[in-house]
N, CA and C atoms as an extended XYZ file, in Angstrom:
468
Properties=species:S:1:pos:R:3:atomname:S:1:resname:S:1:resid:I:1 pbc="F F F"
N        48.632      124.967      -34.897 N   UNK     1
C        48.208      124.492      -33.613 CA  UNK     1
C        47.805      123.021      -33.678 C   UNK     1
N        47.169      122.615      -34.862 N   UNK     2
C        46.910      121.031      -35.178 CA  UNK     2
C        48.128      120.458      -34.688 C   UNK     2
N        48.713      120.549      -35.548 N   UNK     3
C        50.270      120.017      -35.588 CA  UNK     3
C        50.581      119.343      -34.137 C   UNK     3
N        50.782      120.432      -32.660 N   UNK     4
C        51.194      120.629      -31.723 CA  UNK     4
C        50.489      119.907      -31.441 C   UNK     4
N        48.692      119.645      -31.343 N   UNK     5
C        48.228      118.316      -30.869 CA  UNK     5
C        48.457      116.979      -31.016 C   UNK     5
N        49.053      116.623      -32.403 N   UNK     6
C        49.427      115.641      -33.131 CA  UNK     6
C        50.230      115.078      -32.867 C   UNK     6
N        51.663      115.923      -32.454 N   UNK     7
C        53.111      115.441      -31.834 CA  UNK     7
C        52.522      115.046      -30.662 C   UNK     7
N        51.709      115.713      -29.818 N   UNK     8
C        51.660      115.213      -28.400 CA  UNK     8
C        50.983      113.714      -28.074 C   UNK     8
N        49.815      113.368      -29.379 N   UNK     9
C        49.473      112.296      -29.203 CA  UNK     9
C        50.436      111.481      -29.868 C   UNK     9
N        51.332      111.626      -30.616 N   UNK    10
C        52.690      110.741      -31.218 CA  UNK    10
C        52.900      110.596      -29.920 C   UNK    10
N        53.719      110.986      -29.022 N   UNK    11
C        54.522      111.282      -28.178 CA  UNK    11
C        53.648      110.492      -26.845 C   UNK    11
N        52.405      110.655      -26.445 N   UNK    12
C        51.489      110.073      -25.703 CA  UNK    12
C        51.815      108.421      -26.350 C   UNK    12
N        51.494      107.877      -27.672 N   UNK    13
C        51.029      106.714      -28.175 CA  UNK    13
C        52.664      105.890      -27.451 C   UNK    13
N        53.816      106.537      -27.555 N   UNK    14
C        55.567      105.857      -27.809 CA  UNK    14
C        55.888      105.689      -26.333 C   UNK    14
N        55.082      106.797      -25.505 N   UNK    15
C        55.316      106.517      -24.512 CA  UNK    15
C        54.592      105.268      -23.206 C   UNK    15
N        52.928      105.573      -23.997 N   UNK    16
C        52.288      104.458      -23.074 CA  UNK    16
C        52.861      102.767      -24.122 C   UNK    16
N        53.650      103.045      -25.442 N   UNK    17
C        53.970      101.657      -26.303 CA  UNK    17
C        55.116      101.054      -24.658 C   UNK    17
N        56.151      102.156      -24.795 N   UNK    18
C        57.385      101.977      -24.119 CA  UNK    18
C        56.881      101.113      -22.766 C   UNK    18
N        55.896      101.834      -21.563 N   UNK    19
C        55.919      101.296      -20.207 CA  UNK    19
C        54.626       99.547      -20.670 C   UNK    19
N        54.331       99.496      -21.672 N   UNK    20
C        53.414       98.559      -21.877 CA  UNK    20
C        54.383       97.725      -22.044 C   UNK    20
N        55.891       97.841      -22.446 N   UNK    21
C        56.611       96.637      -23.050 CA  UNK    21
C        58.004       96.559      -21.949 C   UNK    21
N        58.121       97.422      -21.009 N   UNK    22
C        59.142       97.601      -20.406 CA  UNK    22
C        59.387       96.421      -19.115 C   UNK    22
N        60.472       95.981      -19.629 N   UNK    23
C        60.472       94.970      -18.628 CA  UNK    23
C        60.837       93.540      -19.217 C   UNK    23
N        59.784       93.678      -20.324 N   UNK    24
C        59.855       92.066      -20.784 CA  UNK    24
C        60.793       91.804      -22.061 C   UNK    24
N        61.239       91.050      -22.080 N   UNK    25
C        62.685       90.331      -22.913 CA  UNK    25
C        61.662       90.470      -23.996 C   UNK    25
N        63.598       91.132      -24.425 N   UNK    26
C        63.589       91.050      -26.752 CA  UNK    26
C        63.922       89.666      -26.503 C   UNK    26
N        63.742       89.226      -27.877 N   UNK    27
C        64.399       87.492      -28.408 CA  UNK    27
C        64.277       88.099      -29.520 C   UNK    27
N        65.650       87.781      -30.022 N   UNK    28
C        65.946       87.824      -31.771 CA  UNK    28
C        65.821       87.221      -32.569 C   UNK    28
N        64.590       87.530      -33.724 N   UNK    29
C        64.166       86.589      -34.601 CA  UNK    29
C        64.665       85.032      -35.086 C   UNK    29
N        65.765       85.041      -34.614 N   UNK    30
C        66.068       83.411      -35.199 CA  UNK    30
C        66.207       82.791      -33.992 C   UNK    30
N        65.983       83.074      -32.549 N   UNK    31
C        65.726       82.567      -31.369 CA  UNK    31
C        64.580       81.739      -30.577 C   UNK    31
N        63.292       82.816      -32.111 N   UNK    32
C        61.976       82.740      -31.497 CA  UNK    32
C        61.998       81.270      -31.758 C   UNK    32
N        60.711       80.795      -31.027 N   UNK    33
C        60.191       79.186      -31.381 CA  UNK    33
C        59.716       79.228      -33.068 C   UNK    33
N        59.620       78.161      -33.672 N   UNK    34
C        58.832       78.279      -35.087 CA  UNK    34
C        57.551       78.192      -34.497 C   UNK    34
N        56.888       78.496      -35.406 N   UNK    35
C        54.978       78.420      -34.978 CA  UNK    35
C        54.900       76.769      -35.738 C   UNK    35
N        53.844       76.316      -35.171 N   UNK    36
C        53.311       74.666      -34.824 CA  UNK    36
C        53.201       74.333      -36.900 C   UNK    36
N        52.840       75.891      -37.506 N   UNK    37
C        52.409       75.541      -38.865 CA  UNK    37
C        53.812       75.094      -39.553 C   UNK    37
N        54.936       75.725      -39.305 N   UNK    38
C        56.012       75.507      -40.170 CA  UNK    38
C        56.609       73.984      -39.894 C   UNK    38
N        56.110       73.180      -38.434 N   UNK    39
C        56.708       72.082      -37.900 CA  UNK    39
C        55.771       71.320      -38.663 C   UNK    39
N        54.762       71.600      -39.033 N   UNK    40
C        53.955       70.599      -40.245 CA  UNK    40
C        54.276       70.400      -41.625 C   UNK    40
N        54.927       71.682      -42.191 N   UNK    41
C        55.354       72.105      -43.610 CA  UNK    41
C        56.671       70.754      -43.559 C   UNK    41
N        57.263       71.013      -42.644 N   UNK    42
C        58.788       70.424      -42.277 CA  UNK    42
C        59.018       69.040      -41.853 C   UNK    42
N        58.189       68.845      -41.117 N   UNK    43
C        57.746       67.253      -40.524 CA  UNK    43
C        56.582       66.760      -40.436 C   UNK    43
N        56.132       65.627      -40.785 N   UNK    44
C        54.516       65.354      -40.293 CA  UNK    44
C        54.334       64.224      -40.476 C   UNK    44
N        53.488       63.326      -40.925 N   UNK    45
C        53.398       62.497      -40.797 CA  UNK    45
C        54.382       61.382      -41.608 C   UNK    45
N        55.065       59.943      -39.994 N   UNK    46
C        55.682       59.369      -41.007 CA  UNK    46
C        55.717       58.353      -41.981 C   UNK    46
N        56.871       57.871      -42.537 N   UNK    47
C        56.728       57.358      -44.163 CA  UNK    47
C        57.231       55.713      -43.756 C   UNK    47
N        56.440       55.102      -44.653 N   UNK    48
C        56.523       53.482      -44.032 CA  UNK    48
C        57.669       53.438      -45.668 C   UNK    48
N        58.728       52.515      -45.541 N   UNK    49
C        59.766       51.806      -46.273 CA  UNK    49
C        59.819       50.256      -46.610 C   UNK    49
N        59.543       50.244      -47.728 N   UNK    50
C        59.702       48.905      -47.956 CA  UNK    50
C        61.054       48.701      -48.968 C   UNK    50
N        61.267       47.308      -48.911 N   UNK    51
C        62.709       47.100      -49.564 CA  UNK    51
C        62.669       45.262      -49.688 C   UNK    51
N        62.693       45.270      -51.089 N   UNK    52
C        62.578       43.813      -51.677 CA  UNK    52
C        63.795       43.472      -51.323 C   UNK    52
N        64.495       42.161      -50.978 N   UNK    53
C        65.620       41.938      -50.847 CA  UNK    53
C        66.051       40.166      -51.251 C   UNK    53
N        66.670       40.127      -52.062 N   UNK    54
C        66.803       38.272      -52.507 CA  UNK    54
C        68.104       37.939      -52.376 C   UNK    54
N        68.270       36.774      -51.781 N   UNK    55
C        69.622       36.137      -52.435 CA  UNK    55
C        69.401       34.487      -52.515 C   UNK    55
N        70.495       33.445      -52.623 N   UNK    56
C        70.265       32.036      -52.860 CA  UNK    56
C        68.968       31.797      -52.225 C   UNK    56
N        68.698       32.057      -50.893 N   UNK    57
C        67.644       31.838      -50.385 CA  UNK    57
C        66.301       31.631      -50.129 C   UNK    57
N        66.181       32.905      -51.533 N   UNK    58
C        64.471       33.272      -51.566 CA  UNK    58
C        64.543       34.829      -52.045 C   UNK    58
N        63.779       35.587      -52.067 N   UNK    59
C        63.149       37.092      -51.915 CA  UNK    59
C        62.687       37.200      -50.211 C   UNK    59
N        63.232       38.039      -50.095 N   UNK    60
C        62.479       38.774      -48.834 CA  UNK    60
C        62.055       40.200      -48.817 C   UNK    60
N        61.045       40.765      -47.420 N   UNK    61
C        60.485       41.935      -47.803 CA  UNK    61
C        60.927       42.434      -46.535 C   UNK    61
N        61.425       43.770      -46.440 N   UNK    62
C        62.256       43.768      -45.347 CA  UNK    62
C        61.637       46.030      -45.075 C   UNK    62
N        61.110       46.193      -43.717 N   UNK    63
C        60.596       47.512      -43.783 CA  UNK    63
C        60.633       47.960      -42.531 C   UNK    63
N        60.495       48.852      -42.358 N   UNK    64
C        60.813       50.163      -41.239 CA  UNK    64
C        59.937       51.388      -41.321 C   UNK    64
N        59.896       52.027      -40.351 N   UNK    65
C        59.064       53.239      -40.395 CA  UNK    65
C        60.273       54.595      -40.064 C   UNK    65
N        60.446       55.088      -40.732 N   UNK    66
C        60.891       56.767      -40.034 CA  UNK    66
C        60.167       58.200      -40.451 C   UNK    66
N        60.969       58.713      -39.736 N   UNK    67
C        60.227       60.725      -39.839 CA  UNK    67
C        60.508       61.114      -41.170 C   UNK    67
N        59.649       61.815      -42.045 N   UNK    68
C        59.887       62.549      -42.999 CA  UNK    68
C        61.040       62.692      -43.720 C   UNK    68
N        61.713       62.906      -44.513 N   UNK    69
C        62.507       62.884      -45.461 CA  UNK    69
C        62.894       64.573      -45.372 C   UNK    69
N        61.498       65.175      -45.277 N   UNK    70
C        62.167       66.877      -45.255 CA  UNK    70
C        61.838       67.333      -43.735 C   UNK    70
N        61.811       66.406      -42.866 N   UNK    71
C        61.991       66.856      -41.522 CA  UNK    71
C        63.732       67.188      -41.178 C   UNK    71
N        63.837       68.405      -40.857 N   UNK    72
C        65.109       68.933      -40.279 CA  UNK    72
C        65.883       67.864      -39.550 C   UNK    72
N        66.919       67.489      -40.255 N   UNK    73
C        68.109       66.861      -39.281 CA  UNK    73
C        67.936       67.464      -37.667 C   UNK    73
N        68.008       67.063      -36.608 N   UNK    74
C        68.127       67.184      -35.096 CA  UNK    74
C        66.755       67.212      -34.758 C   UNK    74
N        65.577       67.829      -35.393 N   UNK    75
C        64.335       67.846      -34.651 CA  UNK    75
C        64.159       66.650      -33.757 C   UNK    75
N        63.403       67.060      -32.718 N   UNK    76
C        63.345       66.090      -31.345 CA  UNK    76
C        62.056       65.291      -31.912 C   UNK    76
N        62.451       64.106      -31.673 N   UNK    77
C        60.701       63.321      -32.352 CA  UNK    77
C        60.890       62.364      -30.603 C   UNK    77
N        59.381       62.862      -30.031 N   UNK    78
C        59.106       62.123      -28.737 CA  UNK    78
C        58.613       60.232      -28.771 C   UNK    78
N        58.354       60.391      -30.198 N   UNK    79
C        57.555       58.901      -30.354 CA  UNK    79
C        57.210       58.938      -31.544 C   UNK    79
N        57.919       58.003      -32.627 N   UNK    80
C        58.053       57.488      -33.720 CA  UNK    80
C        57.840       55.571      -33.470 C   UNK    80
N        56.371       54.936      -33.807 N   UNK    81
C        56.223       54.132      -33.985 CA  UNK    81
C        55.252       53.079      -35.091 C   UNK    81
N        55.063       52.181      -35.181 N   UNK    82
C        54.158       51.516      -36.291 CA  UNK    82
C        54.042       49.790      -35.736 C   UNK    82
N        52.995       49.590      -36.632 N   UNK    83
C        52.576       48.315      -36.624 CA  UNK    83
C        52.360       47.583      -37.964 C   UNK    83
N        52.671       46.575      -38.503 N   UNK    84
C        51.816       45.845      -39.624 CA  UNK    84
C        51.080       44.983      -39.449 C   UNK    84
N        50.137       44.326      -40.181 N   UNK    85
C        49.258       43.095      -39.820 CA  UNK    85
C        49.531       42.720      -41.312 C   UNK    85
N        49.362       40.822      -41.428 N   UNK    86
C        48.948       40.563      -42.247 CA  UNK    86
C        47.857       40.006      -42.586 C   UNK    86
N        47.102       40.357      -43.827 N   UNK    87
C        45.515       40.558      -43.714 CA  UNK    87
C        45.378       39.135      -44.739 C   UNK    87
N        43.959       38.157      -44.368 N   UNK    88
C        43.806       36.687      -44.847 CA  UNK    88
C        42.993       37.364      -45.706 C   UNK    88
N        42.684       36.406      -46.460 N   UNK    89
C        41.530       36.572      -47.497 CA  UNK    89
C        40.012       36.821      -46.706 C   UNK    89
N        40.098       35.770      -45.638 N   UNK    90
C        39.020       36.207      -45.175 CA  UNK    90
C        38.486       37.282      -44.180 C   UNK    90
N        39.637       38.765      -43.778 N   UNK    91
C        39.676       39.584      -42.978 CA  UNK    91
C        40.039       39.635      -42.094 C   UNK    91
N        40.924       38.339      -41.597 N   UNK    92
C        41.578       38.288      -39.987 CA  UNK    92
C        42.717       38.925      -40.538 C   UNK    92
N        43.319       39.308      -39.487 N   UNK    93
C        44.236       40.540      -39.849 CA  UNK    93
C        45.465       40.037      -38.332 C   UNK    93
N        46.552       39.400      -38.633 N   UNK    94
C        47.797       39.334      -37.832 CA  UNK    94
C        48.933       39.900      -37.741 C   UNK    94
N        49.499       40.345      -36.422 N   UNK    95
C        50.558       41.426      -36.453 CA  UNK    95
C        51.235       40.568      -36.430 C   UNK    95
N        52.537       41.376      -37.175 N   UNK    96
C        53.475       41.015      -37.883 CA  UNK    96
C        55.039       41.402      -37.875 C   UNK    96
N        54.575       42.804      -37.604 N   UNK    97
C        55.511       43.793      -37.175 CA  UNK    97
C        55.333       44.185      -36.075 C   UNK    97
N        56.128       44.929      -35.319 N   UNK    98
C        55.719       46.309      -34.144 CA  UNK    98
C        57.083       46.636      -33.748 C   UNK    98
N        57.288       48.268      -33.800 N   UNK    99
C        58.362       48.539      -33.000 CA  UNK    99
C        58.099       50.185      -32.913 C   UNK    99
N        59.228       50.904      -32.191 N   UNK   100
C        58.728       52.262      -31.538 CA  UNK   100
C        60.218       52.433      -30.877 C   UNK   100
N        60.044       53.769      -31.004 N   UNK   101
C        61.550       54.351      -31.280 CA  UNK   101
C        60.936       55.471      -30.539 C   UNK   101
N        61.589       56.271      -29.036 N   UNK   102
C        61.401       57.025      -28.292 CA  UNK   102
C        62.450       57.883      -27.759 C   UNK   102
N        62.419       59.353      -27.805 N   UNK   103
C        63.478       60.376      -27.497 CA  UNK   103
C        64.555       60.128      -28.350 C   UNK   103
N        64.309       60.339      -29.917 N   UNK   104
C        64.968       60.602      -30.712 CA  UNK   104
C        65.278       61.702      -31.428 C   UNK   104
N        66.363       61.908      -32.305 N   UNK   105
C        66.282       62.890      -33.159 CA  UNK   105
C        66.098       62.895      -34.802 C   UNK   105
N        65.669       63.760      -35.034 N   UNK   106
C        65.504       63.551      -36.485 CA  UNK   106
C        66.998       63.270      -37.551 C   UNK   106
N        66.651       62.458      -38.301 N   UNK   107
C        65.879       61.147      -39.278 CA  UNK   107
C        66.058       60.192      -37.907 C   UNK   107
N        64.985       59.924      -37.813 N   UNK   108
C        64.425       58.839      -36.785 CA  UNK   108
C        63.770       57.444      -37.455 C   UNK   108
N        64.384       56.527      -36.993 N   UNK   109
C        63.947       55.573      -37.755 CA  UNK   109
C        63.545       54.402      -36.748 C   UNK   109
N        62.618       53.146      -37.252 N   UNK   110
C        62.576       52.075      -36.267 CA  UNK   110
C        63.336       50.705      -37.001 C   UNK   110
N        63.574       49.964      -36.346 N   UNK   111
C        64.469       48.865      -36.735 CA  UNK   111
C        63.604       48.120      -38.187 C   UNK   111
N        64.972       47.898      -38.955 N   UNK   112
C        64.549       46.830      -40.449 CA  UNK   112
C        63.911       45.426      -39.604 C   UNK   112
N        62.853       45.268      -40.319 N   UNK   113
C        62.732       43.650      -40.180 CA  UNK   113
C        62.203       43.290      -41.431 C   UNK   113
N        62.394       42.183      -41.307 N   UNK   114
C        61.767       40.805      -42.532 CA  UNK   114
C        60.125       40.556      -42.125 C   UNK   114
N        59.071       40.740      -42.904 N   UNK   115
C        58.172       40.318      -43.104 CA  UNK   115
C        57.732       38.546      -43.384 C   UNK   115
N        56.754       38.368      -43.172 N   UNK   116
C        56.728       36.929      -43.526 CA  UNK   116
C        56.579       37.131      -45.307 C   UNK   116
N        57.234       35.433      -45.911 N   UNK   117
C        57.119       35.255      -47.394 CA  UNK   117
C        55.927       35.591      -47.807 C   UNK   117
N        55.785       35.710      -49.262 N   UNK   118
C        54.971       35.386      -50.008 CA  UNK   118
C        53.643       34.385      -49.693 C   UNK   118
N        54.503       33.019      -49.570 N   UNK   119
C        53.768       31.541      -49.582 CA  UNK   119
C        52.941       31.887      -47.847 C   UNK   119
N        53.124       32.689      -46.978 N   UNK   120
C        52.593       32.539      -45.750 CA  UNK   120
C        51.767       34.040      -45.545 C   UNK   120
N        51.869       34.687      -46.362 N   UNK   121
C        51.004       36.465      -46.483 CA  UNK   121
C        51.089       37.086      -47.519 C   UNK   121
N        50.188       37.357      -48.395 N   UNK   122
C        50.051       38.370      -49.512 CA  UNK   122
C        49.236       39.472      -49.421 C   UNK   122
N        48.794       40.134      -48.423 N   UNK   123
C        48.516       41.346      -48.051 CA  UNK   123
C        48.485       41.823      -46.698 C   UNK   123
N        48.839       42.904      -46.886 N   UNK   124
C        49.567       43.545      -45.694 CA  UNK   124
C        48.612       45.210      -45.490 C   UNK   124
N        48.906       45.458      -44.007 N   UNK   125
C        48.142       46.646      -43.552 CA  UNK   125
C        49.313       47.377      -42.202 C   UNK   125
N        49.258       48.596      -42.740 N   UNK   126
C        50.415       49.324      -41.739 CA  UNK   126
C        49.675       50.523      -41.272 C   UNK   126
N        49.991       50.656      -40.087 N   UNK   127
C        49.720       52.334      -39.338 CA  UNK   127
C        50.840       52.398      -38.293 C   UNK   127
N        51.158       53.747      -38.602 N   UNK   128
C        52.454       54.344      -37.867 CA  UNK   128
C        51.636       55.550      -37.262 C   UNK   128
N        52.191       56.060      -36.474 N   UNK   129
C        52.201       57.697      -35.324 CA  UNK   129
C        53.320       58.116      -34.907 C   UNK   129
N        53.727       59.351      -35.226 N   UNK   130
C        54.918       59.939      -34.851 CA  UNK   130
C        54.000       61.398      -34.312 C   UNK   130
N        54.960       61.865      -32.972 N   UNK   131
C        55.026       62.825      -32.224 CA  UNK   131
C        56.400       63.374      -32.042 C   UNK   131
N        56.356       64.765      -32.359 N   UNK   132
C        57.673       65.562      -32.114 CA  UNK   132
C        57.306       66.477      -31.021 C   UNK   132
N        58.569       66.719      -30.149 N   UNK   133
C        58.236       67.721      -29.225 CA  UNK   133
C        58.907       69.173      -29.375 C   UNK   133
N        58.115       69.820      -29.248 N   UNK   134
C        58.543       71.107      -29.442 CA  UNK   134
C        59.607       72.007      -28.716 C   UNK   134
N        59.085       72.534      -27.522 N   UNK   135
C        59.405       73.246      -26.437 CA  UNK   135
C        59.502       72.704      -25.307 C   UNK   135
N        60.018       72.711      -23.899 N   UNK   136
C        59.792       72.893      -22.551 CA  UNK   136
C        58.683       71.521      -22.496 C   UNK   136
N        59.045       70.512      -23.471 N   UNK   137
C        58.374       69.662      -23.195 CA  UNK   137
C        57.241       69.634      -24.257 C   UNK   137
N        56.967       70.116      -24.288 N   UNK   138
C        55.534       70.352      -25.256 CA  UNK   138
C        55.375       69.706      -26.201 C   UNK   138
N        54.412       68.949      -27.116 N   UNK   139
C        54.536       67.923      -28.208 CA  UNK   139
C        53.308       68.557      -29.342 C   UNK   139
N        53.632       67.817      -29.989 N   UNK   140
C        52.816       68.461      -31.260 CA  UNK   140
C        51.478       67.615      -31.009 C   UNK   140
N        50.433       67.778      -32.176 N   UNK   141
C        49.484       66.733      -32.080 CA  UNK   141
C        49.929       65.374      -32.802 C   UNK   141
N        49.799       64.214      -33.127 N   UNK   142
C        49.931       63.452      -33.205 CA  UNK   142
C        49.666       63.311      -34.920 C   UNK   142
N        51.168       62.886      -35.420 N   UNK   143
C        50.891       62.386      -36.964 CA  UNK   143
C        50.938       61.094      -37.627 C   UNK   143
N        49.711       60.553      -37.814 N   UNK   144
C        49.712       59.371      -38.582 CA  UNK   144
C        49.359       59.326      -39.868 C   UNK   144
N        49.416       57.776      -40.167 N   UNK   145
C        49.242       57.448      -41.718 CA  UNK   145
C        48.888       56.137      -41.861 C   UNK   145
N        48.485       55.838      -42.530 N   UNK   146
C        48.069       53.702      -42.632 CA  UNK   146
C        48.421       53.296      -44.284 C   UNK   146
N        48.635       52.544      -44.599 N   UNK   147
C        48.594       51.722      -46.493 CA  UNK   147
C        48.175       50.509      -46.032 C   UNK   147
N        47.958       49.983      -47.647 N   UNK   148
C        47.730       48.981      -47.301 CA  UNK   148
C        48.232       48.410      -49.217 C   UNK   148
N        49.059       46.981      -48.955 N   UNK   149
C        49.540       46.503      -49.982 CA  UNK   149
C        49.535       44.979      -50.299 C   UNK   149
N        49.866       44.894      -51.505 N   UNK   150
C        50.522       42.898      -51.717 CA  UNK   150
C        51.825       42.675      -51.781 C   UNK   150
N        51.715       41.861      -51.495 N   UNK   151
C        53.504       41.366      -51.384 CA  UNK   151
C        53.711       41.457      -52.812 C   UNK   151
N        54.807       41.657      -53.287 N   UNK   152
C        55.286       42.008      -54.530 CA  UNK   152
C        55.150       43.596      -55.143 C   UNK   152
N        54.293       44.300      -54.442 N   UNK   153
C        54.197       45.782      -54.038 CA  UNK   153
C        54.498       46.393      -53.575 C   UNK   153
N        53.891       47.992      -53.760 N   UNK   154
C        54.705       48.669      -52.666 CA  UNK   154
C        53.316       49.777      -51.979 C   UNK   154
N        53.496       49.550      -50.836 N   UNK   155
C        52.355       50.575      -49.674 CA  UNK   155
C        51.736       51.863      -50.519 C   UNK   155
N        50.508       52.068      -50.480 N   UNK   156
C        49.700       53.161      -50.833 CA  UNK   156
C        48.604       53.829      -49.929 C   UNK   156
């Protein structure tokens, strides 16, 4: 007689599961959205590039900002941008750089430029912010990063 109560509350539990879910759309696991944690594992904050470059001319220092390296090819990045300053001995601090790259896709990058020489700046200060959007519009929180270096170096 247990038994017979047992099936009926099986049978009670499948049926109030069924009208609790009836109605509303399956989506098949590789359809769903990723959750916000795996878009951090995958993309996050981005990576400043530097690149020594010489010829007859001189040395030059030539850098850019883009998205992650293990951010997924196509991810939507809403706003990928940065700034540099170059910093005096005595703490004045002049921009140098600036650019910003909007409704892109991943590897997202902002334009190469040339830094000033050696003889006119030997330390430098960068902060970038990149935003990816998720869904229906939706954006992540906001990922930054700053270094700070000497000419003849490289950003830390």
């Amino acid at each position: 007689m247990a038994n017979v109560y047992r099936r009926g509350a099986v049978w009670a539990a499948a049926a109030a599961a069924s009208v609790l879910t009836m109605g509303a759309e399956s989506v098949p696991a590789e359809a769903a959205p990723a959750p916000a944690s795996s878009l951090r594992i995958s993309c996050g904050n981005p990576e400043l590039k530097v690149w020594y470059d010489s010829d007859q001319f001189g040395k030059y220092l030539k850098v850019w900002f883009q998205t992650p390296r293990g951010c997924p090819r196509g991810r939507r990045v809403d706003n990928l941008g940065g700034q540099i300053y170059c910093k005096s001995p005595s703490g004045h601090a002049k921009l140098v750089y600036r650019d910003n790259v909007m409704n892109a896709k991943a590897p997202a990058e902002t334009e190469m430029k040339a830094l000033p020489p050696k003889s006119k700046c030997k330390s430098f200060y960068a902060e970038a912010k990149v935003v990816y959007l998720v869904l229906d519009g939706h954006t992540t929180p906001v990922f930054k990063d700053t270094w700070h270096w000497n000419w003849g170096g490289y950003p830390a």
